[in-house]
C-alpha positions, 0 to 999 in steps of 0.5 A: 279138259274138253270143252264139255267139262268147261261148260258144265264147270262155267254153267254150274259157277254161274248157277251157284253165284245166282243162288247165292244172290250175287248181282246178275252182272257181277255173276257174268263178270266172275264167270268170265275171269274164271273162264279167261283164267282158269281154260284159257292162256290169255292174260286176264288183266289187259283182256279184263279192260278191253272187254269193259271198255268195248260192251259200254262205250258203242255209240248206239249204246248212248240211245239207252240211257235217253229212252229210258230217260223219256220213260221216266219223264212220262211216267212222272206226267199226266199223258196216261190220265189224259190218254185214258179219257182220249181212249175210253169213249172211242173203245168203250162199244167194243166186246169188253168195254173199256178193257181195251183201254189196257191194250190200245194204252198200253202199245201207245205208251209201248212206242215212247216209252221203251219199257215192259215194267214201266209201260205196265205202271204207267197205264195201270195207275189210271186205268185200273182203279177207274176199270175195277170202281166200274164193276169189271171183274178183277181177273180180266182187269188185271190179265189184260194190263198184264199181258198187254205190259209187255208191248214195252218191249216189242213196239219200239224203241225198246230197251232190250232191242238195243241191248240186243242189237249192240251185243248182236253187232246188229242194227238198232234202227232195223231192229226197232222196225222190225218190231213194229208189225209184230207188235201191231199184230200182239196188240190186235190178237190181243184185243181179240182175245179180251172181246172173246174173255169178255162175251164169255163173262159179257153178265159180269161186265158193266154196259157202257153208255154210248158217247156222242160224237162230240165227245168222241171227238173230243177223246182224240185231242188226250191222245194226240200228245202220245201219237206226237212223240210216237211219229216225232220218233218212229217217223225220224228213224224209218225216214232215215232223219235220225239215227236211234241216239238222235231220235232218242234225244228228240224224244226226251226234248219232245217229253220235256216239251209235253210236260212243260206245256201241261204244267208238270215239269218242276225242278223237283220232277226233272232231277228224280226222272234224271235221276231215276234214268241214271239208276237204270242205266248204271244197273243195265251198264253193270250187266252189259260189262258183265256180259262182255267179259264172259263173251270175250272168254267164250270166244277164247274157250272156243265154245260158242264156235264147237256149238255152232260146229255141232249144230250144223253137222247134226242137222239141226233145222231153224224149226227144232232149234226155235223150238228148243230154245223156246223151252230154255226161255221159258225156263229162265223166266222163271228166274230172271229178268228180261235184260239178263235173260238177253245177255246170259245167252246171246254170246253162246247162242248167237253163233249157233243161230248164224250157223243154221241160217236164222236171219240175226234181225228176225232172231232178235224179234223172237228173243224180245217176245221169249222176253216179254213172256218172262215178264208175266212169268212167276216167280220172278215176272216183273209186270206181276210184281208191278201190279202187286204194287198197284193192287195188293193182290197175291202174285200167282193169282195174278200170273193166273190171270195173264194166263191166256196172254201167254198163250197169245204171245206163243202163237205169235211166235209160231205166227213169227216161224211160219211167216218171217216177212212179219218182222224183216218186211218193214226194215227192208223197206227203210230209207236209212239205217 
């Protein structure tokens, strides 16, 4: 059989165990055996323990489960409140109020926590009842922290980057870096665009009082904590202190320190913050030795290289292949999270990426913005069910109100095409890494 029909039988076995409800690594791990077995002659067993044992035992994979740790200990902690009354005199003056407390919040906890869905929970149960008791209309309520959830991935340290890192054989470090200026410039188009929403609808909005500056200055001491971790870990990896995993273990060390100092750590929330890390840690290790094993059978098949092969010779440009895969993103995030999204494609995507001369490091910045975009797309967008949960507001009213984001996060992307320096200027200038 050519390698078109095995594609096309692997594709279609992989749709059916979607469809069927199989758990997305389970799904990856089945089409693997099926690829090893069926269109190849290597042995199934030993190649079966080579491919588990390789995709969950990297060192850099040890960072994942205590970023994710960090997240939950400050999801269980009052710094969002805190952060909150820290923000709102300082950007309550600004076109559109208070709604840039879901933006400026929203990329803090973005670069301790690691997450889209758990920065969106995170800053949405402080800021959204305080924003809608205030009068501020329900869709740029809602819309901003939607759109504004999905820094969680972009700024780091962020959990899809290592995930993509580990799978892509790139440096963590860098990638983490490279998110940086990107986000930095998501956050600003970002508020650009609440301003230019809110003085279209400026009748609607509640003025807000004009705060004295004590009390300004006061704001900054709620904010001091988040901007603490944010450098004790950003600051050790870009000087080159720490790598990732350590950075990482410092951060968890500086949240349990945080939460000790506001009262807040107990017995009770140490062990659900531990173990809801095990739970999301164990889930992402399952889809990770899935993912693995189907890497390894496509390097068997020899389709990922007959890909690659015919992109070149077709002259395929790095414009036209983003712009293709762009389209295939959208369309898988409508079905899947972000993370199998990730490790669905890289091992068959990667090489023809390399193939046509797309720098790894800039692809992979791309890939996390093709990521967050998921988050926000119905039916399965998990910044959407979030807020569901906090709001009880239908689902696709919701995803109408993100509307105008996904347009931002597109331009980025187009922003990304036209000036790659965005992403691979600051790694460059690294003192580690």
């Amino acid at each position: 059989m050519n390698l078109l029909g095995e594609s096309f039988i692997l594709v279609g076995l992989l749709l059916l165990l979607l469809a069927l409800g199989v758990h997305v690594g389970l799904t990856l791990l089945l089409v693997g055996m099926a690829g090893l077995a069926f269109f190849t002659s290597a042995p199934v067993g030993p190649n079966l323990a080579t491919a588990l044992w390789t995709s969950t035992s990297g060192w850099s994979l040890a960072a994942l489960p205590l970023f994710v740790w960090m997240g939950e200990i400050l999801y269980r902690s009052r710094l969002a409140q805190g952060l909150f009354q820290g923000l709102s005199p300082l950007l309550s003056r600004l076109p559109g109020g208070l709604l840039h407390v879901n933006v400026v919040a929203s990329a803090l906890f973005a670069a301790v926590i690691g997450s889209s869905a758990a920065t969106t929970a995170t800053v949405g149960r402080f800021t959204l009842p305080e924003l809608l008791h205030r009068g501020y209309p329900k869709p740029l309520a809602l819309g901003s922290l939607a759109g504004a959830g999905t820094l969680g991935f972009l700024i780091p340290p962020s959990v899809i980057m290592i995930v993509y890192g580990v799978m892509a054989e790139v440096s963590v470090a860098r990638l983490f870096m490279a998110g940086v200026v990107p986000g930095a410039v998501l956050t600003l188009l970002f508020m650009l665009l609440v301003a230019i929403m809110a003085l279209r609808h400026r009748k609607e909005l509640p003025r807000e009082p004009r705060k004295p500056l004590a009390q300004v200055l006061a704001g900054l001491l709620g904010v001091f904590p988040v901007l603490f971790l944010i450098l004790l870990v950003l600051g050790s990896i870009y000087l080159g202190v720490a790598t990732p995993t350590e950075a990482a273990a410092i951060g968890v060390a500086g949240s349990l320190l945080l939460a000790g100092l506001n009262r807040e750590l107990s017995p009770r929330m140490f062990w659900e913050s531990l173990m809801g890390a095990i739970r999301t840690t164990s889930m992402i290790g399952l889809i990770l030795a899935g993912a693995g094993v189907l890497t390894l059978a496509m390097g068997f098949t020899g389709i990922p290289r007959a890909l690659a092969a015919w992109a070149v010779e077709a002259g395929i440009t790095p414009v036209a292949l983003i712009f293709f895969l762009s389209l295939v993103y959208i369309v898988l995030g409508w079905f899947l999270d972000g993370i199998s999204i990730v490790v669905l494609t890289i091992s068959v995507i990667l090489p023809v990426v390399k193939a046509i001369g797309v720098d790894p490091l800039w692809f992979g910045v791309y890939l996390v913005i093709m990521v967050e975009l998921a988050q926000i797309t119905p039916p399965v967008g998990f910044n959407l069910f979030v807020i569901q949960s906090l709001t009880g507001e239908d689902l696709f009213h919701i995803a109408r109100y993100a509307l105008p984001f996904m347009g931002v996060l597109l331009l980025v992307v187009v922003l990304l095409v036209a000036f790659p320096g965005m992403a691979l200027w600051l790694p460059r200038t690294m003192t580690g890494g």
